[in-house]
C-alpha positions as CSV (number, residue, x, y, z in Angstrom):
1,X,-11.8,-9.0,-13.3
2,X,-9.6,-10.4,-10.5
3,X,-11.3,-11.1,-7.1
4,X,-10.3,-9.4,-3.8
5,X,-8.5,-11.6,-1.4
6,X,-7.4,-10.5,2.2
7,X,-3.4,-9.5,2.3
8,X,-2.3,-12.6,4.5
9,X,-0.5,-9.8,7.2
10,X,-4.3,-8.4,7.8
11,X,-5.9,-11.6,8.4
12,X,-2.6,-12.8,10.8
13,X,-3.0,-9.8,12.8
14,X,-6.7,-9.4,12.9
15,X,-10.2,-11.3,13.8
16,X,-12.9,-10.9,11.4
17,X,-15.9,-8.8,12.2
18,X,-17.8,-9.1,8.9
19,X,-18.2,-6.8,6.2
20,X,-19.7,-3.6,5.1
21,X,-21.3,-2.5,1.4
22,X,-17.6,-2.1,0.6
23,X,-15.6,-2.9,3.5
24,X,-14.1,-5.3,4.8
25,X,-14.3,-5.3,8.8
26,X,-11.5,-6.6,11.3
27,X,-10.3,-6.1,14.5
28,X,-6.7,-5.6,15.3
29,X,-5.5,-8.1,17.6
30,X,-4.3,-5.8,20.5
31,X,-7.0,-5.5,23.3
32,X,-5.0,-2.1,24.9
33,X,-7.2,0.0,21.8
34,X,-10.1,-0.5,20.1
35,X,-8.8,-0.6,16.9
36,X,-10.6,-1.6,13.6
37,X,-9.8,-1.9,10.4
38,X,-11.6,-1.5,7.1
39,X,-10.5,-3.1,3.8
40,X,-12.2,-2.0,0.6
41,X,-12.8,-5.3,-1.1
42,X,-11.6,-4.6,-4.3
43,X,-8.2,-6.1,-6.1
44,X,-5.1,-4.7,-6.8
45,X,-6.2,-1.5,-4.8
46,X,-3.1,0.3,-2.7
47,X,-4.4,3.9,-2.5
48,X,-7.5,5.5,-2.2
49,X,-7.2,8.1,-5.1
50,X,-7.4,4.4,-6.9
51,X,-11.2,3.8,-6.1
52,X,-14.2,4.8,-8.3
53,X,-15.7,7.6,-7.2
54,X,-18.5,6.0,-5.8
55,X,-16.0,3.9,-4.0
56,X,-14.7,6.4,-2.2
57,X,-17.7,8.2,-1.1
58,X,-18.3,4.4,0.6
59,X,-15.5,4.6,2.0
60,X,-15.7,7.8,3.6
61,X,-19.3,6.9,4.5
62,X,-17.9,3.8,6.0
63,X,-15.0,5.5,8.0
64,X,-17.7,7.6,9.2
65,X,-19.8,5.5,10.7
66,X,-16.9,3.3,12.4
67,X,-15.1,6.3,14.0
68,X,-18.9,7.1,15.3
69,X,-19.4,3.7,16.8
70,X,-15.7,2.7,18.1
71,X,-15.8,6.8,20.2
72,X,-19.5,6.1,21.6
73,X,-19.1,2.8,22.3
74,X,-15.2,2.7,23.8
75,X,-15.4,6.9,25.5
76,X,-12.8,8.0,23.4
77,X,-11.0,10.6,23.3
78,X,-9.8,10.7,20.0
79,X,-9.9,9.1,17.3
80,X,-6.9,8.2,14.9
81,X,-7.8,7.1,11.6
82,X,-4.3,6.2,8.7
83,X,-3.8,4.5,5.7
84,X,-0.4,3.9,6.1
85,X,0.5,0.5,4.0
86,X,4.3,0.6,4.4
87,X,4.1,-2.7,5.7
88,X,0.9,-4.3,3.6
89,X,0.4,-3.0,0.5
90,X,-3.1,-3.5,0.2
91,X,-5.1,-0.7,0.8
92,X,-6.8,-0.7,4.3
93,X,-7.3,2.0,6.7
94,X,-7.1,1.9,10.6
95,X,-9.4,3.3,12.8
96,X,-8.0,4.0,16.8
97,X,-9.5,5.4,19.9
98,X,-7.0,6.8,21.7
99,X,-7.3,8.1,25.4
100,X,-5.2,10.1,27.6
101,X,-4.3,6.9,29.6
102,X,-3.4,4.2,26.9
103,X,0.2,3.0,26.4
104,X,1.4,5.1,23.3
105,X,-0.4,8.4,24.4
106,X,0.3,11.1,22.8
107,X,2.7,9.2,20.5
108,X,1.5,7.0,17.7
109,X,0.3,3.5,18.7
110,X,2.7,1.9,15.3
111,X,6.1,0.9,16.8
112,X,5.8,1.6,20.1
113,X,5.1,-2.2,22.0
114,X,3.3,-5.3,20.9
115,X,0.7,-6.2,20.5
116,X,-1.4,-7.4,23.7
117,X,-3.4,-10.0,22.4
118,X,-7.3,-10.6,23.3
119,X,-8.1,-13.3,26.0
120,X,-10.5,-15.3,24.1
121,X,-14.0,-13.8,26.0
122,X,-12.2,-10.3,25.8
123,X,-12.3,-11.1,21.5
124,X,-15.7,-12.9,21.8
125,X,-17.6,-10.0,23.8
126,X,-15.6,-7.2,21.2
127,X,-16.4,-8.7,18.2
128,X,-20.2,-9.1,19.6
129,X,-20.4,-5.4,20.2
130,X,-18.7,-4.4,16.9
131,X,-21.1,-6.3,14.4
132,X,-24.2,-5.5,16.3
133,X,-23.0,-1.9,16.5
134,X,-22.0,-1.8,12.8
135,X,-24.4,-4.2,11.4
136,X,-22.0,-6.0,9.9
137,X,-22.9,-8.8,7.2
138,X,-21.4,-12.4,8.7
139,X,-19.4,-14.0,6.1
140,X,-17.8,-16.5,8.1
């Protein structure tokens, strides 16, 4: 069985949070959203009709639970969840609180201005919040 390894893109653009029963947790390097990231780890996976069944109700139960935390913990307004992998083929899906007075609204965030990357507190005290919020499993 071939072992999951994190697309290279992902773990360029993203700090690590930890991980989930499944997932993989990382945070998108652009402090204007609080934006996370969950990557099933499982190999060769690009969709998620591909996972088990079992897999999938994880996943969901995992998407669940981030949405939850990233809205009560950043006052969102809405939340925008894709799995869009034109870009990186491996399957991971984005999870985006979205107000009324960030850059992109009411457009999507993809495409439209770089990334503003975290000052290095900013990323401390974010992914601090984020694995004690998520209870994350520290792999680093």
């Amino acid at each position: 069985m071939k072992e999951f390894v994190l697309h290279s893109q992902l773990a360029a653009d993203c700090a690590l949070v930890g991980d989930l029963p499944l997932s993989r947790v990382l945070l998108l390097n652009d402090g204007r959203y609080p934006w996370v990231v969950l990557v099933p780890r499982r190999a060769d996976i690009r969709e998620i009709y591909q996972l088990n069944p079992d897999d999938r109700q994880q996943l969901l139960a995992e998407s669940c639970l981030a949405g939850e935390v990233l809205m009560r913990s950043f006052d969102g307004e809405k939340l925008n969840i894709g799995a869009l992998g034109n870009m990186v083929p491996q399957l991971h899906v984005h999870h985006i609180v979205r107000r009324h007075d960030d850059p992109a609204w009411p457009g999507p965030v993809w495409g439209h201005s770089p990334a503003v990357a975290y000052q290095p507190q900013q990323l401390h005290e974010r992914l601090t919040l984020l694995r004690g919020a998520l209870g994350t499993v520290d792999i680093a």
